[in-house]
C-alpha positions in Angstrom: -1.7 -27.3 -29.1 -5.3 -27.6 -27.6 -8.1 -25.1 -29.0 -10.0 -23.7 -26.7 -13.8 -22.2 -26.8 -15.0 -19.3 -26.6 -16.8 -19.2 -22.9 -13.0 -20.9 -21.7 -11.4 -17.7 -23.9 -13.8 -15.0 -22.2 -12.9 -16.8 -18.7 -9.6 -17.2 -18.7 -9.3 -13.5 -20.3 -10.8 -11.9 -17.5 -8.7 -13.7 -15.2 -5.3 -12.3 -16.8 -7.1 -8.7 -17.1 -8.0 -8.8 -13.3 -4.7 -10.1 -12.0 -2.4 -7.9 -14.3 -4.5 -4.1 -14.4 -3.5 -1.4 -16.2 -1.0 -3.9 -18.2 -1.3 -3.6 -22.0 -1.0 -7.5 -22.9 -0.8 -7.7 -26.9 -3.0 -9.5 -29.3 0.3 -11.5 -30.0 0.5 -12.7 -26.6 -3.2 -13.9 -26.0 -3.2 -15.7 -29.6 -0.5 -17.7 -28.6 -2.0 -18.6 -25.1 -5.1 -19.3 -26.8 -3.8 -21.1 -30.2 -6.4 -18.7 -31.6 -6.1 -15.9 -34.5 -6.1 -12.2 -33.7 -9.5 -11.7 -35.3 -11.2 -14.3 -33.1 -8.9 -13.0 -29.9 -10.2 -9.3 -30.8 -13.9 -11.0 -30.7 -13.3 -12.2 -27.5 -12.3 -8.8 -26.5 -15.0 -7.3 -27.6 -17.3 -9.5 -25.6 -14.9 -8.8 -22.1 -15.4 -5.3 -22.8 -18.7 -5.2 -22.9 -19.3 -7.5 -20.0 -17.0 -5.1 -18.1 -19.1 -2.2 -18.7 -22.1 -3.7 -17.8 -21.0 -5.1 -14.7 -19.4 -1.4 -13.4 -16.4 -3.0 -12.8 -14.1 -0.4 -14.9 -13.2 -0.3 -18.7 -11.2 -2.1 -21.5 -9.4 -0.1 -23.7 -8.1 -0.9 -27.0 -5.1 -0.4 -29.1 -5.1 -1.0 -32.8 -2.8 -1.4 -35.1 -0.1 -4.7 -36.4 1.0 -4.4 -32.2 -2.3 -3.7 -31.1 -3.7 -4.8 -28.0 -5.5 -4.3 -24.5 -5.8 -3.1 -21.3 -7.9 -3.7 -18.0 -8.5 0.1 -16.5 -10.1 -0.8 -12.8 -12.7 1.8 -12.0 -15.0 1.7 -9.5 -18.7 2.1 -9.6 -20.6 4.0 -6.3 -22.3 1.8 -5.1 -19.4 -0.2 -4.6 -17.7 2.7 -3.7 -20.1 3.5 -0.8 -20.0 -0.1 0.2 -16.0 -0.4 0.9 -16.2 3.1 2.3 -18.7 2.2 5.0 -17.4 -1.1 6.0 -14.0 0.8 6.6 -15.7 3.4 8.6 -17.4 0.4 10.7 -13.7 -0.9 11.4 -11.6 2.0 12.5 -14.4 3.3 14.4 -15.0 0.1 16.4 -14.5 1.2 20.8 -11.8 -1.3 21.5 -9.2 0.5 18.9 -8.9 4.0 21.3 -5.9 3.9 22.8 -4.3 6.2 25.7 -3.8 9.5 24.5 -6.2 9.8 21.8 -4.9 7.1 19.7 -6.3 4.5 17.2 -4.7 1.1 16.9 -5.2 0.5 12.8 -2.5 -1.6 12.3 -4.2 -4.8 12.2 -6.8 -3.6 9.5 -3.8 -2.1 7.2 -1.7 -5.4 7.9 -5.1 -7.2 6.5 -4.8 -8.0 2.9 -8.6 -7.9 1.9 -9.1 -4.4 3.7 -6.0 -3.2 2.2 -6.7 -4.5 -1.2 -10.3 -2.6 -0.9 -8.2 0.3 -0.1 -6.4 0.4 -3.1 -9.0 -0.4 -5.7 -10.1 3.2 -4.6 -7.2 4.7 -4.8 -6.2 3.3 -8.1 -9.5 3.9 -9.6 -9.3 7.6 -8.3 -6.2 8.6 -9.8 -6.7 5.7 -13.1 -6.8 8.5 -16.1 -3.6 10.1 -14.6 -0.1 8.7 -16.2 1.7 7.7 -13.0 5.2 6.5 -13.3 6.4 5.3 -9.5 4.0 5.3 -6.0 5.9 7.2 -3.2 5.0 6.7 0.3 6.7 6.3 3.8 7.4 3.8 6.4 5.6 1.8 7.6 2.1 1.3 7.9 1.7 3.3 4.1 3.3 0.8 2.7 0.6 -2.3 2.2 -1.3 0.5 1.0 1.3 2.1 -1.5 2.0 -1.8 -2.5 -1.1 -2.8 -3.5 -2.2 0.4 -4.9 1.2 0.4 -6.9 -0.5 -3.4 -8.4 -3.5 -1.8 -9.5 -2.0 0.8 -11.1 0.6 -1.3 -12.3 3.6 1.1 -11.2 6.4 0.4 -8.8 6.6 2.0 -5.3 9.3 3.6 -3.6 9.8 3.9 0.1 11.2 6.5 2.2 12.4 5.9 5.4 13.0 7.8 8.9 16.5 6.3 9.2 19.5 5.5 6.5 19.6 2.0 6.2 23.5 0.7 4.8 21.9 -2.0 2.1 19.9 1.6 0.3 23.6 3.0 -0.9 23.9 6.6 -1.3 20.4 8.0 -0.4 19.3 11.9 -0.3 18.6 13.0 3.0 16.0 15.8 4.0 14.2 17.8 7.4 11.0 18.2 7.7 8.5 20.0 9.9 5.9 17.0 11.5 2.4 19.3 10.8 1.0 18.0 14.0 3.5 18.1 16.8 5.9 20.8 15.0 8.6 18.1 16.0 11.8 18.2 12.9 12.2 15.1 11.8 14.6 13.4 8.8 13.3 11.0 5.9 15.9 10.1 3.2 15.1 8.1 -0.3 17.6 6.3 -2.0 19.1 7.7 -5.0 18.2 4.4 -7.0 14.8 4.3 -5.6 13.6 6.4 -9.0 14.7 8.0 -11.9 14.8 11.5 -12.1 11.9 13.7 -14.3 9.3 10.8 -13.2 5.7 11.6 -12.2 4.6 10.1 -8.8 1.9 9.6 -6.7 2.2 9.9 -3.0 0.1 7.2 -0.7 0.2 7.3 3.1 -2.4 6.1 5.8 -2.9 9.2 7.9 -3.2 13.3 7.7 -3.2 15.3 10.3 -1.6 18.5 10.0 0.1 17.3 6.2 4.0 17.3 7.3 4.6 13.9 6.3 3.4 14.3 3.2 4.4 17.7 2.7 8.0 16.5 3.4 7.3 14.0 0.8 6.6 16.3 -1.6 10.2 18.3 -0.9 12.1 15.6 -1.0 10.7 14.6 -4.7 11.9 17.9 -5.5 15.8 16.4 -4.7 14.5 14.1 -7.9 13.4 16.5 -10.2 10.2 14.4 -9.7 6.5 15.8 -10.3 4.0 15.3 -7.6 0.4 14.5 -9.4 -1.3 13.8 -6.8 -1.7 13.0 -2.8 -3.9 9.7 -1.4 -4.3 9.2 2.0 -6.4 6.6 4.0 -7.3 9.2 6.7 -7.5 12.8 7.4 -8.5 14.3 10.4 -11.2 17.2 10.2 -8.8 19.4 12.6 -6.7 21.2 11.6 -9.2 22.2 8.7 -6.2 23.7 6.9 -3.5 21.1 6.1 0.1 21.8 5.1 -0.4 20.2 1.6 -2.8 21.0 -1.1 -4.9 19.3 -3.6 -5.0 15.7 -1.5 -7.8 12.8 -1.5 -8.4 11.1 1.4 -10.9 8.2 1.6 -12.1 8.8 5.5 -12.4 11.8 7.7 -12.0 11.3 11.3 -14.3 14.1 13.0 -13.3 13.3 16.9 -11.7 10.5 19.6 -14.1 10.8 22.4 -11.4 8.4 25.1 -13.8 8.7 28.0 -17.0 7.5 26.4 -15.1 5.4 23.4 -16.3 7.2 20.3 -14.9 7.3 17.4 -16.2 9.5 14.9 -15.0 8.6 11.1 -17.3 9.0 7.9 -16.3 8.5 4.2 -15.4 11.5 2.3 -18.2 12.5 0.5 -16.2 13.9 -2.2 -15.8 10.6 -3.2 -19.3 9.7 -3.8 -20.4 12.5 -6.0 
């Protein structure tokens, strides 16, 4: 089997570290890719980690022991932070996405895998030091969102949906009270979607008054399920006081000014501190 060097190692390490984040992969497993011993493979690890730090891109962490290993942790520095943050506030905010009403047309941006990926690198690096076992969220523009932030964290995602659909099998069904319009609406999970007792983290793309989400929250309680925390893409400032508590949202939309075309969106600066 061919050797490899040590620059090929280091390169093709932090390839399998960025693809696969928050994966353990085993000293084992890279000694066989490599044809390499454990020692030299924890060498090379070493040097990653380092290189990692430097570079703000997040951390490597270690396991030792006969099945030790690694992991790839994705954090985010903030000046890369502030960068993502204002480029998304530059999209939503552009004239030509107000629609009648007082809308926003965002589906092309969450539909756009670069944007969406950006999304999620903040999201996962938000919540990275909290043990997550599924990503919940609801359909349908959530859901490149929850997906992507379910491969940074490396977690699977579950999705609930406003009508039963015959290939889910028995699914738990639930009302909830829509925060903005007051409307009652239904939402219902399958029952195989996630174990019982299992930690989650709920993604969505908008807030306004915190229903949605809220009724996300009661219908994890059907699962025994622990909510540890709330991500959303967008909040609006009004109404200041929203349904759910203890959230993170990425933007804050201030006003939709239809007659002269303003949108008003800035980054949360909670973010940034």
């Amino acid at each position: 089997m061919k050797k490899y060097k040590r620059n090929q190692r280091i390169g093709a390490l932090m390839k399998i570290f960025a693809e696969k984040p928050n994966y353990i992969f085993s000293y084992n497993y890279f000694s066989e890719v490599f044809n390499a011993a454990k020692s030299t493979i924890s060498e090379d690890v070493a040097i990653v980690k380092e290189l990692v730090n430097e570079l703000d891109y997040g951390r490597i962490e270690t396991i030792s022991g006969a099945s030790g290993g690694a992991v790839f942790i994705p954090v985010m520095g903030i000046e890369e932070k502030t960068d993502i943050l204002s480029e998304l506030c530059m999209l939503f905010s552009q004239k030509n996405r107000i629609l009648p009403g007082g809308f926003i047309y965002m589906t092309d941006l969450f539909n756009n895998p670069n944007i969406v990926t950006n999304i999620a690198k903040i999201i996962a690096s938000e919540f990275s030091n909290i043990k997550i076992d599924y990503i919940i969220t609801v359909e349908t523009k959530g859901i490149p969102v929850a997906v992507m932030s379910g491969q940074k964290l490396n977690v699977p995602v579950a999705v609930i949906r406003r009508n039963n659909k015959v290939t889910e099998g028995a699914t738990v069904s639930i009302n909830y009270v829509s925060g903005s319009s007051n409307n009652i609406q239904t939402m219902s999970l399958s029952r195989r979607s996630l174990k019982e007792n299992s930690r989650v983290l709920i993604v969505d793309d908008f807030m306004k008054g915190g229903g949605t989400c809220k009724g996300m929250a009661d219908m994890m309680r059907e699962f025994n399920a622990e909510v540890v925390g709330t991500a959303v893409v967008i909040e609006t400032k009004e109404p200041e006081k929203k349904l759910v508590d203890n959230y993170l949202s990425l933007l804050v939309l201030n006003k939709i000014n239809e007659k002269e075309g303003l949108i008003e969106i800035v980054p949360n600066y909670k973010l940034l501190k």
